[in-house]
C-alpha positions as CSV (number, residue, x, y, z in Angstrom):
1,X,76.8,91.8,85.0
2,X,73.6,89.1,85.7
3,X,70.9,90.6,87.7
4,X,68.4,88.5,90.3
5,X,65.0,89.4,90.7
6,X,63.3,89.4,93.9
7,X,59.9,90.0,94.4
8,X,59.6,93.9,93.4
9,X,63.2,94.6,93.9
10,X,65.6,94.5,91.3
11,X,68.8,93.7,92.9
12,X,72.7,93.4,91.4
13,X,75.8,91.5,92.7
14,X,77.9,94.0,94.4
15,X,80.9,94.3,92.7
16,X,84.4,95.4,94.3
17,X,87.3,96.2,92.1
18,X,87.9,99.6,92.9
19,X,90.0,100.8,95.6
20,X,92.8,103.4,96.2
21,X,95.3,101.4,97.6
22,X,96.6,102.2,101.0
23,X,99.9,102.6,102.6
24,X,101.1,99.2,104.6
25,X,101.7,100.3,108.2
26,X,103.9,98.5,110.8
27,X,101.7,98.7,114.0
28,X,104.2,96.4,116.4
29,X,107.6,96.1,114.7
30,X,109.7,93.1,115.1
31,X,112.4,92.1,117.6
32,X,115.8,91.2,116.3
33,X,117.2,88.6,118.2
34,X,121.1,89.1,119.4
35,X,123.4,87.4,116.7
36,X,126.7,86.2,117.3
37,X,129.8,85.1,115.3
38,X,131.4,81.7,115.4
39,X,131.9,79.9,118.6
40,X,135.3,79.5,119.7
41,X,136.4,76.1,121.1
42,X,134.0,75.2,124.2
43,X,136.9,74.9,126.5
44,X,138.6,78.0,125.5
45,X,135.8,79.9,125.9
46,X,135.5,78.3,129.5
47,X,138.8,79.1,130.6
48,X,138.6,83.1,129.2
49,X,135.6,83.5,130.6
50,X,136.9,83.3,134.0
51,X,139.9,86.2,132.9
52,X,138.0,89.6,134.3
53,X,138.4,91.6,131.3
54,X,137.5,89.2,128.5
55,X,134.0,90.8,127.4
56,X,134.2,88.7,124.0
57,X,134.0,85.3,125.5
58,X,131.4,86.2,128.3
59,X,129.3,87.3,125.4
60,X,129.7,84.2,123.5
61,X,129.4,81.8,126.5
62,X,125.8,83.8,127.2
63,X,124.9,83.3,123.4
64,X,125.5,79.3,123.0
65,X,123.1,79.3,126.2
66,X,120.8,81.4,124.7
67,X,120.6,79.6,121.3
68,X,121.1,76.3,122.8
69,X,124.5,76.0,120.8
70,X,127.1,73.7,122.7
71,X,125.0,73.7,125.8
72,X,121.6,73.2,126.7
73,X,119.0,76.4,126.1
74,X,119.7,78.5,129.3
75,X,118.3,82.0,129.6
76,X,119.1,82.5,133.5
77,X,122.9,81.0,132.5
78,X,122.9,83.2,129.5
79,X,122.1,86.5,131.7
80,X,124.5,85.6,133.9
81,X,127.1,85.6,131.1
82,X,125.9,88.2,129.6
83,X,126.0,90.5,133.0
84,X,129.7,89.8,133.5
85,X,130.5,91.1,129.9
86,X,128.1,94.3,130.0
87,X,129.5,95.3,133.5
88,X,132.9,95.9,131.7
89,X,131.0,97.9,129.0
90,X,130.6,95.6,126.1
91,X,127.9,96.8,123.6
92,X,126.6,93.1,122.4
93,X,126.0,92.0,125.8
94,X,124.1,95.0,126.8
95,X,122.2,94.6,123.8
96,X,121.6,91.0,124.7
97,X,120.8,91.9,127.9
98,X,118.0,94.1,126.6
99,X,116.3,91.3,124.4
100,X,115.8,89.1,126.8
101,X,113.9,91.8,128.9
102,X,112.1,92.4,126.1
103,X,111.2,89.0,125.0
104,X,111.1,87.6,128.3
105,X,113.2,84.9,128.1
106,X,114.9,84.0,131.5
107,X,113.4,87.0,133.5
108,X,110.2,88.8,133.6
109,X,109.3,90.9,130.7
110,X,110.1,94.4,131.3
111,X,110.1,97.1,128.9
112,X,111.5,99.7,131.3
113,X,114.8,97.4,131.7
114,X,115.1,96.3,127.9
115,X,114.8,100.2,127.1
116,X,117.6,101.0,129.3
117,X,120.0,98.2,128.5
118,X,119.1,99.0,124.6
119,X,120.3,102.4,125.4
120,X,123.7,101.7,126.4
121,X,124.1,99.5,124.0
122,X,122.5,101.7,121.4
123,X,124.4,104.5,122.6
124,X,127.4,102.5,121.6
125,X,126.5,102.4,118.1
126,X,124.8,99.2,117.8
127,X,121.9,99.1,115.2
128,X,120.0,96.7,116.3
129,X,119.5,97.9,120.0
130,X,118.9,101.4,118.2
131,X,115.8,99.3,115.9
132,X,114.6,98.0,119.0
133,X,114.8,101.1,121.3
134,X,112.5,103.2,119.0
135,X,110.7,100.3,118.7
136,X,109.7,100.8,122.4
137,X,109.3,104.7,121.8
138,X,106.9,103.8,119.1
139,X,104.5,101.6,120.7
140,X,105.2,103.5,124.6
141,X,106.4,100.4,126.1
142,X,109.0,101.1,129.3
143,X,109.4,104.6,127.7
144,X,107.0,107.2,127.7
145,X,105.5,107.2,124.1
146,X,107.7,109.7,121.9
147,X,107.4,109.4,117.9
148,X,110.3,111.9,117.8
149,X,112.6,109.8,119.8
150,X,111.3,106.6,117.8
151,X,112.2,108.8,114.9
152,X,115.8,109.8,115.7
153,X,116.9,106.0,117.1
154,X,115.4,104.7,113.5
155,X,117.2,107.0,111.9
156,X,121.0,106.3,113.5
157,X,120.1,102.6,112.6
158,X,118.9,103.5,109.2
159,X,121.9,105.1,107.9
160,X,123.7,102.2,108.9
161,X,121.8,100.0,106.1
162,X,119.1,98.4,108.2
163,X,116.3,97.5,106.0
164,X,113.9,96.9,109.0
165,X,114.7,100.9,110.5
166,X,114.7,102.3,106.6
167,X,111.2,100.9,106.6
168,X,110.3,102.1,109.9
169,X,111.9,105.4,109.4
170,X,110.1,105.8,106.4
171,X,106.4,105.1,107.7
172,X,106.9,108.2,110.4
173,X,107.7,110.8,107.5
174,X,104.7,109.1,105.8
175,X,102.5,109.0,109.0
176,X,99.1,111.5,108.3
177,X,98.5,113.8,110.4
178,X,101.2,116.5,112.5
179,X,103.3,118.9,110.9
180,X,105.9,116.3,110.5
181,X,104.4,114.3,107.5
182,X,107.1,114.2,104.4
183,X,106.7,112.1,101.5
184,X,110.0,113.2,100.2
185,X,111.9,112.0,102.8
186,X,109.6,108.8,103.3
187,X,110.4,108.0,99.2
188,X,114.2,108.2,99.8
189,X,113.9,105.9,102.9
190,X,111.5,103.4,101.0
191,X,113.7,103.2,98.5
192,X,116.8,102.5,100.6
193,X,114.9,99.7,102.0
194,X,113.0,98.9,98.9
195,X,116.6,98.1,97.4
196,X,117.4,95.6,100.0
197,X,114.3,93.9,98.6
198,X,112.1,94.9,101.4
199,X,108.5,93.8,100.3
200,X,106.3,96.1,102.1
201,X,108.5,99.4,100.6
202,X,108.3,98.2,97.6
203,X,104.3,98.2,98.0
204,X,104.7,101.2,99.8
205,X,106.3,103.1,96.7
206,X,103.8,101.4,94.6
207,X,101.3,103.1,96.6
208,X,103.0,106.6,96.5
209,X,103.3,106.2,92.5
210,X,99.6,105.2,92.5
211,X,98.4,108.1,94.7
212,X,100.6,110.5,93.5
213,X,101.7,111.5,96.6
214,X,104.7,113.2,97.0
215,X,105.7,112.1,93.4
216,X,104.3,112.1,89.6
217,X,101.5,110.0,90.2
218,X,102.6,106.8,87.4
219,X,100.5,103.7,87.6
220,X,103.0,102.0,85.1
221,X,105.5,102.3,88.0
222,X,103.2,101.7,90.3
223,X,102.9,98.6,89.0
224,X,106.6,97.9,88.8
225,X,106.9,98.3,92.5
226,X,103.6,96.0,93.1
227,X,104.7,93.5,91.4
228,X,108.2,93.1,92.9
229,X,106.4,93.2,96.6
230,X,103.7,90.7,95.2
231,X,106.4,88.0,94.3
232,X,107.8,88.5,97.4
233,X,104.2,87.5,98.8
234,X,103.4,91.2,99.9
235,X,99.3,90.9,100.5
236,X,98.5,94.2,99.9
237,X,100.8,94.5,96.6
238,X,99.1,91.1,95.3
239,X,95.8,92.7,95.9
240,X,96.5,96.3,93.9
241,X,98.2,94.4,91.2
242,X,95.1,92.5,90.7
243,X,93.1,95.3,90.7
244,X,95.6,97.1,88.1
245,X,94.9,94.2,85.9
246,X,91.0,94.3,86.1
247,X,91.4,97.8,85.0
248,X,94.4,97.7,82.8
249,X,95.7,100.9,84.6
250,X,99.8,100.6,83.9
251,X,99.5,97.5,82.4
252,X,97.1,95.8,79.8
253,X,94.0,94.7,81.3
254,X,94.0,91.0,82.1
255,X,90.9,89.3,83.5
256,X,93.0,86.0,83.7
257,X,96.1,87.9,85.6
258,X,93.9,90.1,87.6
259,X,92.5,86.5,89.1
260,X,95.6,84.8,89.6
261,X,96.9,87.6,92.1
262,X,93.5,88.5,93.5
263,X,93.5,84.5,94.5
264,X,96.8,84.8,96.0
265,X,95.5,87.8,98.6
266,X,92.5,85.9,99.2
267,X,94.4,82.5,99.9
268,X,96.4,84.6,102.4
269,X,93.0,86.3,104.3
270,X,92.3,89.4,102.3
271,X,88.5,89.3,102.8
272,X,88.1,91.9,99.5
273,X,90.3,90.0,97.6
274,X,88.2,86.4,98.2
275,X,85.2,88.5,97.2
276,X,86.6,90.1,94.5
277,X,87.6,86.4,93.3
278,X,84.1,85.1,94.1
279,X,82.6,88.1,91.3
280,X,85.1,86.3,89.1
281,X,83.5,83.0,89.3
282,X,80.3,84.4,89.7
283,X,80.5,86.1,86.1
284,X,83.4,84.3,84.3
285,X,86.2,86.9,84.8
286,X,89.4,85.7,83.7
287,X,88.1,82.2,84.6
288,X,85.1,79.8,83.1
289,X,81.7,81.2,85.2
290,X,81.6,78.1,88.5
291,X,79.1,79.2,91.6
292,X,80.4,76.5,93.1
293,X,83.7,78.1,93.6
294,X,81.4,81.9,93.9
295,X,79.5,80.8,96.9
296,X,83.0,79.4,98.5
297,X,84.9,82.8,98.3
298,X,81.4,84.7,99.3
299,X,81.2,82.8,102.2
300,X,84.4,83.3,103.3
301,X,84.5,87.1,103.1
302,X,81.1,86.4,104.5
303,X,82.0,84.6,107.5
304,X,84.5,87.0,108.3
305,X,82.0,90.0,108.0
306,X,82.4,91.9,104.8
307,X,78.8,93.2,104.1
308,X,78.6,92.8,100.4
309,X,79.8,89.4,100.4
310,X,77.0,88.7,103.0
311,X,74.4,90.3,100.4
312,X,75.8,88.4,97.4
313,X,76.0,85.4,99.1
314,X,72.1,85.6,100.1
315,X,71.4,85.9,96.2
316,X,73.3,82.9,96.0
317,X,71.4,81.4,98.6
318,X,68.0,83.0,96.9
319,X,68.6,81.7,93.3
320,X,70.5,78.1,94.7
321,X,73.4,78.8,92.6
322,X,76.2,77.1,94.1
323,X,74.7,75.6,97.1
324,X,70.5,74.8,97.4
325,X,68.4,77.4,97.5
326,X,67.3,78.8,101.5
327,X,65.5,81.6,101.7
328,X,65.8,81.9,105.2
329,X,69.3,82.0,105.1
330,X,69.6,84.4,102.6
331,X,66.7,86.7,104.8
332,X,69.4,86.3,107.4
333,X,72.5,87.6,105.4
334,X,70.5,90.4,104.0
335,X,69.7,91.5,107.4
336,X,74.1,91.0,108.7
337,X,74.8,93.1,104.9
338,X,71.9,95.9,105.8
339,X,73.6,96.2,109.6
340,X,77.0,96.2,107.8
341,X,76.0,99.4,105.7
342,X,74.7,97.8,101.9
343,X,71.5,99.8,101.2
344,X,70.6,96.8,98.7
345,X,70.9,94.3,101.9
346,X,67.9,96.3,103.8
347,X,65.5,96.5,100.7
348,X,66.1,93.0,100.1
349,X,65.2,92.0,104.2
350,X,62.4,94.4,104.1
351,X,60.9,92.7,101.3
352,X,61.5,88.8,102.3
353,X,59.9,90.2,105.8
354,X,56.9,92.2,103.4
355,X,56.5,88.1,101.9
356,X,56.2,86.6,104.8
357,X,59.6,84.6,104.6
């Protein structure tokens, strides 16, 4: 690795590629819209709709509002629809009934009436009204926050093959902290989900594998599992399969691969990953040496606050390699890296200020 001198202090390119990965958590799962089958001919629908006890067609009249299919996008017509078929008891309308509450399409948004409507309609068996009613446990919205309730709705949907709820389910039993924490039982659901080809359990088992947690720790299957979420454009799996490659840790070490993935979290806003890609330019890693292309990815990671970015990039700025040389700009970054934590960021201020710059 190069060195640049300044003044008295001898002072290195901080260097990144090392890091434990972490487990990807879902902090505000996603709504599932209400789906429907096929619509039925428009004017038979119109006629049955009027017949009391015909739930179905209410149901389907309120969905071609809602999804602007044979009429015109309606939420107000589609809740009225959708009213006349969940008075008589029909699940999909109650669920329907509960989205748009929750989305706040056609009526105010109201948490406390899409947690009630997804009950019914949960109640009834319907998965995604279960997904989205422990949605609301997790995040405390309309329902006082409960992570056992969130828990038990995820689970009743997850045994009926949602992906989404496996997921879910799976990052409660792998939640630290409480007495409830079990990797076990987290593996089996990530798997379930991982099967369905959901990217983020597949890092997640990746992780596990890597950690050792709750398994044999394997990085040769922890790389497996990365690399199936990293196709899948799974940020966090493209960033630990780059690092496996630096290292060659269950896999032979490839400068050239490492960079190719490290690039694709960096293109996507991983602020390690553009620095780590910046070191590669910087010293020729997998790539020819280009400061050019350095001082882009530092700044980057820079501009979005990562402290050793900030202190590499004022070397760049203190050598002009990449960009011309400004030593007040580089006085400035070393000052944002020392207030960001990098030791090597407040020698280098204290010295430019010792010099007079």
């Amino acid at each position: 690795m190069k060195h640049f001198v300044l003044a008295m202090t001898l002072l290195c390119g901080v260097l990144s590629f090392s890091s434990a990965p972490c487990f990807a958590f879902v902090s505000t799962p996603s709504r599932i819209a209400p789906a429907s089958p096929s619509m039925p001919d428009t004017v038979l629908i119109r006629i049955n709709a009027v017949i009391p006890n015909d739930a179905f067609s209410q149901c389907q009249i309120g969905h071609a509002y809602a999804e602007g299919r044979v009429f015109l996008r309606d939420y107000a017509m589609a809740l009225r629809f959708y009213r006349m078929a969940a008075g008589q008891g029909y699940a999909p309308a109650q669920y329907a009934i509960g989205w748009l509450y929750d989305s706040g399409n056609g009526v105010l948004q109201n948490p406390k009436q899409a947690a009630e409507w997804y009950r019914l309609a949960a109640e009834q068996g319907v998965e995604e009204a279960q997904f989205n009613l422990a949605n609301l446990y997790y995040n405390g919205l309309g329902v006082k926050q409960s992570y056992e309730d969130a828990r038990l709705w995820y689970t009743r949907a997850a045994k009926k093959g949602m992906a989404e709820a496996q997921l879910n389910l799976a990052l409660l039993y792998n939640a630290e902290g409480g007495n409830s924490r079990n990797p076990q039982q987290a593996l089996k659901w990530f798997r379930l989900a991982a099967e369905q080809g959901e990217p983020q359990a597949q890092y997640n088992i990746g992780a596990m594998y890597a950690l050792g947690d709750g398994v044999q720790q394997n990085d040769t299957t922890a790389v497996k599992w990365f690399k199936l979420a990293a196709k899948q454009g799974e940020i966090l799996a493209e960033y630990h399969l780059a690092i496996a490659f630096y290292h060659g840790k269950g896999v032979a070490q490839d400068y050239a691969q490492s960079l190719i993935w490290m690039r694709k979290a960096a293109e996507q806003g991983n602020t390690s990953a553009q620095h780590n890609v910046a070191v590669a330019y910087e010293h020729g890693q997998g790539t020819a040496m280009d400061f050019n292309k350095a001082f882009y990815w530092y700044k980057k990671a820079a501009d979005a606050g990562l402290a050793s970015s900030q202190f590499n990039l004022g070397l760049m700025y203190v050598k002009g390699q990449g960009v011309a040389k400004d030593l007040t700009k580089a006085k400035e970054l070393f000052r944002q890296a020392c207030e960001n934590g990098v030791p090597n960021g407040c020698a280098a201020y204290e010295d430019m200020e010792n010099r007079g710059y």
